[in-house]
Backbone as ProteinMPNN parsed JSONL, in Angstrom:
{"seq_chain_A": "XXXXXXXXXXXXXXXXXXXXXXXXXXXXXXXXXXXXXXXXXXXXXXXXXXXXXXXXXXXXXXXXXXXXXXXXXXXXXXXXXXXXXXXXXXXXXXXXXXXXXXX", "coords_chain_A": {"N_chain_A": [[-75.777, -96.709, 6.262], [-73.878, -93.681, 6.768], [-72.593, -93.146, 8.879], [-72.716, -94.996, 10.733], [-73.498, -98.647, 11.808], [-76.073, -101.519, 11.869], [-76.389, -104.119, 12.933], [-77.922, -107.407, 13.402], [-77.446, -110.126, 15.621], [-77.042, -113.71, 16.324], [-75.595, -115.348, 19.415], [-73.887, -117.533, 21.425], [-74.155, -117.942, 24.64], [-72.658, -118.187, 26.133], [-70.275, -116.812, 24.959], [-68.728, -113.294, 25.098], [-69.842, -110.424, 24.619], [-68.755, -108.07, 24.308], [-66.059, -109.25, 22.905], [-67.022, -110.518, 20.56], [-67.671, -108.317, 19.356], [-65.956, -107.114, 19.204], [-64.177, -108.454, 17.287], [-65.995, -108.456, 15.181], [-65.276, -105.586, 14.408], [-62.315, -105.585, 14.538], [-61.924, -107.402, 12.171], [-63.974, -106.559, 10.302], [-63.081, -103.741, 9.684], [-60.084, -104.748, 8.937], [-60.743, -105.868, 6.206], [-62.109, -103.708, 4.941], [-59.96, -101.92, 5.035], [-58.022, -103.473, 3.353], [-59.4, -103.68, 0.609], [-59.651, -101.565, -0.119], [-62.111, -99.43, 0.666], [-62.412, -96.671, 1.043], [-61.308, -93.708, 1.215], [-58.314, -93.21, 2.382], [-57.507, -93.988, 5.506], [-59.15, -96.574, 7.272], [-61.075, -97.113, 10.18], [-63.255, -98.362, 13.448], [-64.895, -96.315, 15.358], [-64.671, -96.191, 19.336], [-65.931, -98.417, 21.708], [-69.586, -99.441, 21.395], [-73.299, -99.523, 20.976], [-75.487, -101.57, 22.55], [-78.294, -104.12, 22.305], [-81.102, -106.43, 23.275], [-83.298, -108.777, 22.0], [-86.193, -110.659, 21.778], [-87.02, -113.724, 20.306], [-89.905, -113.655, 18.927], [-89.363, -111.105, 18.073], [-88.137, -110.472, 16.034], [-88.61, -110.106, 13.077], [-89.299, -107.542, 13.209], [-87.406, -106.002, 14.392], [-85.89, -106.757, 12.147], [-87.305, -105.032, 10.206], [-87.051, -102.667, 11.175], [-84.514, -102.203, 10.791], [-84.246, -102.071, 7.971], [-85.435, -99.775, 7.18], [-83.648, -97.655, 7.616], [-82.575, -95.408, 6.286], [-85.12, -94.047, 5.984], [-85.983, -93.731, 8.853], [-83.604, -92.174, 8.853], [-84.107, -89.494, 8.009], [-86.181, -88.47, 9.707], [-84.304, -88.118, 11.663], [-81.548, -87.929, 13.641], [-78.528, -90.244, 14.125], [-77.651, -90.13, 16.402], [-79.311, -88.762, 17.682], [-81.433, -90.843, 17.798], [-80.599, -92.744, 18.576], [-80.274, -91.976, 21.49], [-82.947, -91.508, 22.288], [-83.541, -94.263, 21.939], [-82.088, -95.527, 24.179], [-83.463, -93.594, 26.465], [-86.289, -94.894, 26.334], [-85.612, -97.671, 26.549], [-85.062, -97.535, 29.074], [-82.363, -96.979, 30.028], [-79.6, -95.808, 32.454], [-77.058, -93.541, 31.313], [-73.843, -91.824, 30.447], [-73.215, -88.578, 29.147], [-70.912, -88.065, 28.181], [-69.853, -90.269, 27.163], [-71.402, -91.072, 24.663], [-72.049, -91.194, 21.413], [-70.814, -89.06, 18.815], [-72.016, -86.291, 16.862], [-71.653, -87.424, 13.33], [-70.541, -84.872, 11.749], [-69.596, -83.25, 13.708]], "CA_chain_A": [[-75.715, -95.32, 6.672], [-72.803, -92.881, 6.682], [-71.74, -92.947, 10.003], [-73.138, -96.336, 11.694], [-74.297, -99.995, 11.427], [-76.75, -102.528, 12.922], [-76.076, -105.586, 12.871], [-78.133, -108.6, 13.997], [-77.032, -111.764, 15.304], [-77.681, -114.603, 17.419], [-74.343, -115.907, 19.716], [-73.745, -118.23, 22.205], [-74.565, -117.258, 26.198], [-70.923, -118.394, 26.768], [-69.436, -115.805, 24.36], [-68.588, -112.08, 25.58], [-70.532, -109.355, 23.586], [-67.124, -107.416, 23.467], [-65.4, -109.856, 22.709], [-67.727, -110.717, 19.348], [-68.116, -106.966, 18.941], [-64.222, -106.568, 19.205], [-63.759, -109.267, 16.506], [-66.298, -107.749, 14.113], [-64.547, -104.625, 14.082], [-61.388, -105.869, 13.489], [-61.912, -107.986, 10.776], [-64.427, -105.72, 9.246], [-61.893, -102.723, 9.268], [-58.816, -105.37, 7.897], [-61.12, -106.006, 5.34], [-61.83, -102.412, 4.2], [-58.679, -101.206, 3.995], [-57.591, -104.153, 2.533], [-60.172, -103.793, -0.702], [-59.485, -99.398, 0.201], [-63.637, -99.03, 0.108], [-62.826, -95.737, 1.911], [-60.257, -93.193, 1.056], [-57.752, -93.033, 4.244], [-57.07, -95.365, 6.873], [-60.662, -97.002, 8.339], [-61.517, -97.435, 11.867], [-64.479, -97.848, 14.052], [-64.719, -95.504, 16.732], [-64.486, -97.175, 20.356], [-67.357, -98.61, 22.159], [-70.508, -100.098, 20.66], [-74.334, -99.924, 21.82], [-76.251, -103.359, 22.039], [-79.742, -104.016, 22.696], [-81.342, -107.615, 23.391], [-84.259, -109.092, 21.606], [-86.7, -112.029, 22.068], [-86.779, -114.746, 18.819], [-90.262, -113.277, 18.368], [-89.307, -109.625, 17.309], [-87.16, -110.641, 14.809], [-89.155, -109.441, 12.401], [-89.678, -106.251, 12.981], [-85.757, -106.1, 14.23], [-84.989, -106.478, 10.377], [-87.727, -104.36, 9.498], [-86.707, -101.316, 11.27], [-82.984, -101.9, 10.56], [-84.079, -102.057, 6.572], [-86.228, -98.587, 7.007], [-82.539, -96.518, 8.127], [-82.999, -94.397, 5.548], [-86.598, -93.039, 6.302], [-85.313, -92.786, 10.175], [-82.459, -90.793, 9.266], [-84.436, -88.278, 7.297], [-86.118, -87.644, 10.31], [-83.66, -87.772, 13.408], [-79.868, -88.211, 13.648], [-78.417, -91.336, 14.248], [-77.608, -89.879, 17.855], [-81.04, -88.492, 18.55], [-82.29, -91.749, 17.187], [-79.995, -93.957, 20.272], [-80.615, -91.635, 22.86], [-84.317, -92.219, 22.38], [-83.19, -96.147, 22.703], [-81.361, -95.287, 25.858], [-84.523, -93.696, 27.425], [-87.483, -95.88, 25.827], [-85.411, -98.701, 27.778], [-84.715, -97.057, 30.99], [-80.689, -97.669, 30.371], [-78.554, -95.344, 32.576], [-75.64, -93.547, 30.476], [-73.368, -90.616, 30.46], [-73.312, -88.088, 28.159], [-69.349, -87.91, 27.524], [-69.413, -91.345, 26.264], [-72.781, -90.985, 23.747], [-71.367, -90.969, 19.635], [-70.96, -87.745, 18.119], [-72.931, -86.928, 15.048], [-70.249, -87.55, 12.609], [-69.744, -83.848, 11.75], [-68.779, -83.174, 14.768]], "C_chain_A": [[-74.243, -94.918, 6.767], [-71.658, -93.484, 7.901], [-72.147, -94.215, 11.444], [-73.746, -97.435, 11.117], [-74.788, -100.392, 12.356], [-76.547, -103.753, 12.451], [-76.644, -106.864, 14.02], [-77.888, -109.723, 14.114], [-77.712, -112.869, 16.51], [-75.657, -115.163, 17.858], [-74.639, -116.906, 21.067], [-73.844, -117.602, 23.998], [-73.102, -117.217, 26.553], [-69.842, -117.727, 26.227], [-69.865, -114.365, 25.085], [-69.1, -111.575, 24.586], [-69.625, -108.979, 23.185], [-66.378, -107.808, 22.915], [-65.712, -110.398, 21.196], [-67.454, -109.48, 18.289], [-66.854, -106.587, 17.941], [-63.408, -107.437, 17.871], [-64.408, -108.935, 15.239], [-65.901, -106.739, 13.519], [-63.507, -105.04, 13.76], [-61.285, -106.684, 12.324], [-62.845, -107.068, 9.665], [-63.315, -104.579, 8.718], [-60.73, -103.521, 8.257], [-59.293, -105.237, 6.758], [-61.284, -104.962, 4.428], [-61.061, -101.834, 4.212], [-58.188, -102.126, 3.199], [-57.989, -104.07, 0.891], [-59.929, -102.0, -0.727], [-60.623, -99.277, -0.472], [-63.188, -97.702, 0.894], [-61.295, -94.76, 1.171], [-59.421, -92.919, 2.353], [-57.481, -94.087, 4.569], [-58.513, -95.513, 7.344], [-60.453, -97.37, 9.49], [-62.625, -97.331, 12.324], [-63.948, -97.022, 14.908], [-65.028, -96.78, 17.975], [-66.162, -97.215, 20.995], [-68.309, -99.026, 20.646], [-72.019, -99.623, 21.832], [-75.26, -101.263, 21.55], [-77.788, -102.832, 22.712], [-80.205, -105.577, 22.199], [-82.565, -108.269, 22.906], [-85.264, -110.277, 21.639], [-87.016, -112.494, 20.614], [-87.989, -113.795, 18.286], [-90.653, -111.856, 17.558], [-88.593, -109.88, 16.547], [-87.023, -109.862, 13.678], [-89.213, -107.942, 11.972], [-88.143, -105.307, 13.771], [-85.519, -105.736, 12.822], [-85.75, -105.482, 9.789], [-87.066, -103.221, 9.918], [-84.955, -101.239, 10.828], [-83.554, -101.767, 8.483], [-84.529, -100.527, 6.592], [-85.276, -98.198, 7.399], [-82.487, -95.482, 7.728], [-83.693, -93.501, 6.005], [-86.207, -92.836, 7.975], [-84.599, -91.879, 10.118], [-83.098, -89.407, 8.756], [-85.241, -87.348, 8.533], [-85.845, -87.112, 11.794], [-81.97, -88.589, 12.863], [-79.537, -89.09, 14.048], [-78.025, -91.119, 15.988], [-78.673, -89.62, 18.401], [-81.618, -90.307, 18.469], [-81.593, -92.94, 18.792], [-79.906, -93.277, 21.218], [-81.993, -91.633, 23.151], [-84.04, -93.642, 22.88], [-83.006, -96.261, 24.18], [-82.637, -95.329, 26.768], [-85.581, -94.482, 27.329], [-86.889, -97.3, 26.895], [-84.774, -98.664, 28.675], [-83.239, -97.264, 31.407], [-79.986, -95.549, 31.08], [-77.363, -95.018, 31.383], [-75.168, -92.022, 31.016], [-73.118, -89.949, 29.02], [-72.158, -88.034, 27.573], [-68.93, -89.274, 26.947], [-70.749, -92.244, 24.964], [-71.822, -90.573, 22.472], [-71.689, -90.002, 20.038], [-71.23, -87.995, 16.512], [-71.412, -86.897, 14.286], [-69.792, -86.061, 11.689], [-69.34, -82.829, 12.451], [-67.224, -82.687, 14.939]], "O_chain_A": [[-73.405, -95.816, 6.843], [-70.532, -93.98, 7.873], [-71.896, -94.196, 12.649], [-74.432, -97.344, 10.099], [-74.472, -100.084, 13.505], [-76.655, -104.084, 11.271], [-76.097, -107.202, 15.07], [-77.961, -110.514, 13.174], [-78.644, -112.715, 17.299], [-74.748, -115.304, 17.04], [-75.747, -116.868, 21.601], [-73.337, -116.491, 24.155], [-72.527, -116.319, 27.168], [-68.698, -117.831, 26.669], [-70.986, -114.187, 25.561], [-68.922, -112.153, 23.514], [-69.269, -109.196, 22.027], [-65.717, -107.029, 22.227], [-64.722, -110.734, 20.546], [-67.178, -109.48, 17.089], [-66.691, -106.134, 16.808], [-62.266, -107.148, 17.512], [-63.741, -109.021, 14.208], [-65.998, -106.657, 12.295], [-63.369, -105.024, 12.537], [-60.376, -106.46, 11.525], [-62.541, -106.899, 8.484], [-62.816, -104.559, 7.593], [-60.466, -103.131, 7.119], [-58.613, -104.572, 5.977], [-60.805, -105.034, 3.296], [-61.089, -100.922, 3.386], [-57.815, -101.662, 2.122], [-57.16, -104.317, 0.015], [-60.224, -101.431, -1.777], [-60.671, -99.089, -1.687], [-64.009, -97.673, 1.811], [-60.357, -95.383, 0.674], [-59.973, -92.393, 3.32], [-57.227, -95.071, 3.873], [-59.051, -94.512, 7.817], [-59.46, -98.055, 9.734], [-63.309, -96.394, 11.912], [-62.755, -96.96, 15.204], [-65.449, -97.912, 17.741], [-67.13, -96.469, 20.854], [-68.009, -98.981, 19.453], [-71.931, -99.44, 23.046], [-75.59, -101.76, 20.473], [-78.215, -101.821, 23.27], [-79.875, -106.015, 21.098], [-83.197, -108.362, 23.958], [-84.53, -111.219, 21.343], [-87.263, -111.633, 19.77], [-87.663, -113.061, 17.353], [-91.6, -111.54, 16.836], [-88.207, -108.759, 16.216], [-86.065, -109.214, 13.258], [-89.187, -107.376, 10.879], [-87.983, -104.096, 13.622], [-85.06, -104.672, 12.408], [-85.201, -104.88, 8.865], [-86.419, -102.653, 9.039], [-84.366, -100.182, 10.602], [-82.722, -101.113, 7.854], [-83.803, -99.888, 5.831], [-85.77, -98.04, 8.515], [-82.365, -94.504, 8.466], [-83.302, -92.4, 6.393], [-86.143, -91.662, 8.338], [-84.606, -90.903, 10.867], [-82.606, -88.329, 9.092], [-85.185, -86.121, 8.605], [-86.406, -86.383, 12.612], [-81.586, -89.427, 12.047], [-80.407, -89.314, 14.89], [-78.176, -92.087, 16.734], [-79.051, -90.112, 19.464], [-82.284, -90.724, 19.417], [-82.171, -93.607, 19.649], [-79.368, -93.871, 22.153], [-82.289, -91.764, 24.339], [-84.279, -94.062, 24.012], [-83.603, -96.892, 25.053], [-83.009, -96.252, 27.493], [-85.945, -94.891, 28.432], [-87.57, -97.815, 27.782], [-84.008, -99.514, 29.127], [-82.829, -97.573, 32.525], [-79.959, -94.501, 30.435], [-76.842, -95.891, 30.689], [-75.818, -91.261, 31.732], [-72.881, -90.578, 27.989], [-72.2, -87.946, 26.346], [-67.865, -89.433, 26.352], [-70.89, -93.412, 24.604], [-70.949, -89.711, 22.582], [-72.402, -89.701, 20.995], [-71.031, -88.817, 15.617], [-70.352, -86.42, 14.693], [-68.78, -86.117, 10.99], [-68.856, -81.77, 12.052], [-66.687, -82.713, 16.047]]}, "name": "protein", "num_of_chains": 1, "seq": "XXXXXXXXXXXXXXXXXXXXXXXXXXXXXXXXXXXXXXXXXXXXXXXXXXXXXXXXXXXXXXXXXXXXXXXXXXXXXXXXXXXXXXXXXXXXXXXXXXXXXXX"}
C-alpha cells in the first residue's frame, strides 16, 4: 500500500518492540534511498501501531494482510486502525493517530 505496511514477525520476549521497530525502519529507509525506489529523501513517519497474536491466528494474520487491497477500496488505512483501536478496547489520543497521507 501507498502509505503503510504490516509486517509480521515473531521476536524474542527479551527484545523491546521499539527497539525492533526502530531498527526496521532504519535499515529499511537506508536501503531505499540507497537503491532511490522513491523520488526524494524516504522516511517513515514516527511512531508505529502493534497488535499481538496467538501462533494459532497466523493464518488468517497473513490472510488479511494479503487482502490490503480489497480493504483499502473500502476504508482508509486510518479508518481501517481506528476500528483496530476500538475492536480491542486500546485507549489512544487523537493527535497522535496517522494522517491519511493526503493530508
Amino acid at each position: 500500500m501507498p502509505d503503510h505496511v504490516h509486517i509480521l514477525f515473531g521476536f524474542r520476549p527479551t527484545q523491546a518492540l521499539s527497539n525492533l521497530v526502530q531498527e526496521v525502519k532504519r535499515d529499511s529507509s537506508e536501503w531505499i534511498n540507497k537503491e532511490k525506489l522513491v523520488w526524494g529523501r524516504f522516511s517513515w513517519q514516527e511512531g508505529f501501531g502493534a497488535f499481538s497474536y496467538g501462533k494459532s491466528q497466523i493464518s488468517d494474520v497473513c490472510n488479511y494482510v494479503e487482502a490490503q487491497e480489497q480493504h483499502h477500496k473500502k476504508f482508509t488505512f486510518r479508518e481501517e486502525y481506528l476500528e483496530f483501536l476500538k475492536k480491542f478496547d486500546m485507549k489512544y489520543d487523537e493527535r497522535y493517530i496517522f494522517k491519511d497521507i493526503d493530508e
